[in-house]
Backbone as a ProteinNet text record, in pm:
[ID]
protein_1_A
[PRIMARY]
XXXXXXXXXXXXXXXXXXXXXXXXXXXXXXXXXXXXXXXXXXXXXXXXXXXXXXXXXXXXXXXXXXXXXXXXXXXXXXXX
[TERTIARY]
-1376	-1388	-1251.1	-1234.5	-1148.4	-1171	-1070	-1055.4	-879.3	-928.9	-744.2	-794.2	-696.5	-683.7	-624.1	-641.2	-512.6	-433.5	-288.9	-198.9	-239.8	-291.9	-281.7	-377.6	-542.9	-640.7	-565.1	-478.2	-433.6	-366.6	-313.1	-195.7	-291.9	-406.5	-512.7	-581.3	-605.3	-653	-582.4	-440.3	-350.2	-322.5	-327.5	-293	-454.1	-524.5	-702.4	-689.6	-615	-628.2	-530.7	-393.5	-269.5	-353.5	-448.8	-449.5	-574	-669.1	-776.8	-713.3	-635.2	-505.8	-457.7	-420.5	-328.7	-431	-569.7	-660.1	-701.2	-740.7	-814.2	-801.7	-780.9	-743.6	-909	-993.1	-1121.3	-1205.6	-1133.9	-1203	-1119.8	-973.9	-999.1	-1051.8	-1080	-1100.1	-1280.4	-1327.2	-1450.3	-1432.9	-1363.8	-1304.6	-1324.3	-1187.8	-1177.1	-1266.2	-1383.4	-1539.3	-1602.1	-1577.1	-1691.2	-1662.7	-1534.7	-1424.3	-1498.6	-1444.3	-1468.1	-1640.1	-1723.6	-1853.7	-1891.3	-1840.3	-1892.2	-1793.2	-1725.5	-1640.3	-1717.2	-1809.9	-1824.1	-1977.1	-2043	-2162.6	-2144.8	-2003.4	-2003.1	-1996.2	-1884.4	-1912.6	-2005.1	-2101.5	-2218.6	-2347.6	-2358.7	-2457.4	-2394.5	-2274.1	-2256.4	-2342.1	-2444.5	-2502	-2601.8	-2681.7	-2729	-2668.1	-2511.4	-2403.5	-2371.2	-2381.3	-2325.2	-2497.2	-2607.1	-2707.6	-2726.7	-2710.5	-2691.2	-2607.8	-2482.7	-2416.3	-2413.8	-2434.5	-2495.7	-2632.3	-2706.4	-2892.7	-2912.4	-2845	-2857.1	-2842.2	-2718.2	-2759.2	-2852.8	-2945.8	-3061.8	-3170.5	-3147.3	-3277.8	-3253.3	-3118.1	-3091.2	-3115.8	-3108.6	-3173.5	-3306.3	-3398.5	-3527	-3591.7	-3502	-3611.2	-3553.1	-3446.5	-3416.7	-3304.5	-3336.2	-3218.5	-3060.4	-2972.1	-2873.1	-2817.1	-2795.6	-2752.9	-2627.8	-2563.8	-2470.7	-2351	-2335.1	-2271.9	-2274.9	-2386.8	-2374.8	-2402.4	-2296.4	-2313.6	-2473.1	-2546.8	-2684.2	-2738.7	-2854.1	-2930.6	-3015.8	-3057.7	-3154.1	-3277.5	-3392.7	-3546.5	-3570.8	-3685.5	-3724.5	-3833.1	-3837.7	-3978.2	-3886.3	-3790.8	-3681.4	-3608.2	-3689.9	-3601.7	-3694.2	-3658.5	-3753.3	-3811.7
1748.6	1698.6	1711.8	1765.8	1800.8	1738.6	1688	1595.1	1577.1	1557	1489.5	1369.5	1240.1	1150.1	1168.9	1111.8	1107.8	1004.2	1020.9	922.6	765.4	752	628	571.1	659.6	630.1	590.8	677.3	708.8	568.5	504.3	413.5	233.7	285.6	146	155.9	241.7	296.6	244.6	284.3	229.5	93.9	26.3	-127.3	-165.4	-144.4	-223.3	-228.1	-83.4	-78.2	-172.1	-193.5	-248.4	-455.3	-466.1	-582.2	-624.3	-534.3	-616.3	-587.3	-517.3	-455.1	-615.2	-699.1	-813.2	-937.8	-902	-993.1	-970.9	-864.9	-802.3	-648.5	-619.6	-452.3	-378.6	-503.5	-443.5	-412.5	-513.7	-520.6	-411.5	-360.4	-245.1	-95.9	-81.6	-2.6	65.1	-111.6	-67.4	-27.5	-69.1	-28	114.3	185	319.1	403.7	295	384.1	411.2	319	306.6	387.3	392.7	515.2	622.9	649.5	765.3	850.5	762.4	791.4	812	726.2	745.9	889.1	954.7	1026.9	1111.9	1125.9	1242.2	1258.4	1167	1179	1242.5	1212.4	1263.5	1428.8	1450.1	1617.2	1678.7	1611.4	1677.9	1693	1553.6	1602	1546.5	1588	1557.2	1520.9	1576.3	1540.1	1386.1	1382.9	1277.7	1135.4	1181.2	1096.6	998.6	1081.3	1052.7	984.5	1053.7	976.2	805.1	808.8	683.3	609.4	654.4	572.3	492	546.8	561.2	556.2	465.8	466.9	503.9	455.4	495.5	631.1	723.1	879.4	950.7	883.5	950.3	911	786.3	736.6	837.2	848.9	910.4	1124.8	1160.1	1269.1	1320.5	1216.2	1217.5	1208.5	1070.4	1141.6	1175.7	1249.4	1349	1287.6	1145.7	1080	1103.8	1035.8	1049.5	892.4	795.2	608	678.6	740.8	737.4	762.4	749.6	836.8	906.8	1030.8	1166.3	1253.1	1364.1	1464.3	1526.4	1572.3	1570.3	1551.6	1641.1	1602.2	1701.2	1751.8	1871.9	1831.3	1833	1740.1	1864.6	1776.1	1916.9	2021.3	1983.9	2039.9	2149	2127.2	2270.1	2366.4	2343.9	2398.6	2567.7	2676.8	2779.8	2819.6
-1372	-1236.6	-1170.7	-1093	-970.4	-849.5	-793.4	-656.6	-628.9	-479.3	-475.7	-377.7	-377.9	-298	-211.8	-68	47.1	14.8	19.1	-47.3	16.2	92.1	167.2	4.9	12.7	-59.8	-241.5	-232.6	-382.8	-423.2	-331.6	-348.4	-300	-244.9	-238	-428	-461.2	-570.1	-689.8	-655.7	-773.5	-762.7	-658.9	-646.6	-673.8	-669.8	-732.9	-882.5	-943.7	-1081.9	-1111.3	-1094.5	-1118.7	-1121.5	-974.1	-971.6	-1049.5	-1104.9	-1190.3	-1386.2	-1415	-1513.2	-1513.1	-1433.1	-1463.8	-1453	-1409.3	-1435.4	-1581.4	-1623.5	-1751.5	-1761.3	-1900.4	-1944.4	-1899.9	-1967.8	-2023.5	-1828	-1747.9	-1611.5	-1526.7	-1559.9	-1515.8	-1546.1	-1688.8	-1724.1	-1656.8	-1639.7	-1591.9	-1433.3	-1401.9	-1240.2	-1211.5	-1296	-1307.7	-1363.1	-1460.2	-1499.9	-1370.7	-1317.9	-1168.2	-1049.3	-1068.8	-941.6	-1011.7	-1104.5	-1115	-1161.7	-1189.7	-1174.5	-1036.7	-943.7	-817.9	-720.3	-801.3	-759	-798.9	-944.8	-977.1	-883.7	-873.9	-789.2	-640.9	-615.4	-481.7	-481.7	-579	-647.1	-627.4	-695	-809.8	-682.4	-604.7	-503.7	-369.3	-276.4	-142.9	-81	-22.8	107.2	19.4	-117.9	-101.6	-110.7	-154	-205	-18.2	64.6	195.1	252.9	232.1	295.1	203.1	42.3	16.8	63.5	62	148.2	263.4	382.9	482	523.6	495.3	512.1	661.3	804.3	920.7	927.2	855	878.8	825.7	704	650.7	758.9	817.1	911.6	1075	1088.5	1189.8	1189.9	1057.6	1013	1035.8	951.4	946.7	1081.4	1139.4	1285.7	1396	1397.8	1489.4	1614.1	1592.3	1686.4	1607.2	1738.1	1638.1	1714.6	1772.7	1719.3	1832.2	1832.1	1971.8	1854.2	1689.8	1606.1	1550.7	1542.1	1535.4	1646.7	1689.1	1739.1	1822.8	1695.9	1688	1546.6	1567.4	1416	1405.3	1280.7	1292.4	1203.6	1294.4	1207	1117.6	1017	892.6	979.8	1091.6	1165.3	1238.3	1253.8	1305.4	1229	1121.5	1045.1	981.9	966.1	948.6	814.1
[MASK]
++++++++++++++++++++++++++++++++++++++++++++++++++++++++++++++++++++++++++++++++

């Protein structure tokens, strides 16, 4: 798995690990299980990684509106 952080992200990242590390070894380790599972999901499938995330842009997808925060939207009925 390949990724890079934006330093801002990298350095919120290292202070979460540093501060659950001085709560418990075993509670950050699950931290950094969980970063990085959810890192690899984003990899592995983008677009459904961003519609879970986000339930308004899958609802805003499906039916063709777009909420006044997307651009537009393209329905499955436009599609060829």
């Amino acid at each position: 798995m390949k990724y890079a952080l934006h330093p801002e992200a990298l350095e919120e990242y290292l202070g979460a690990v540093a501060y659950y590390a001085d709560i418990n070894l075993r509670l950050a380790e699950s931290f950094i299980n969980a970063f990085e599972s959810g890192i690899e999901e984003i990899l592995t499938y983008p677009v459904k990684s961003a519609l879970d995330s986000c339930p308004q842009l899958s609802q805003d997808l499906n039916s063709g509106s777009c909420s006044g925060r997307l651009p537009g939207a393209v329905r499955n009925d436009e599609i060829a």
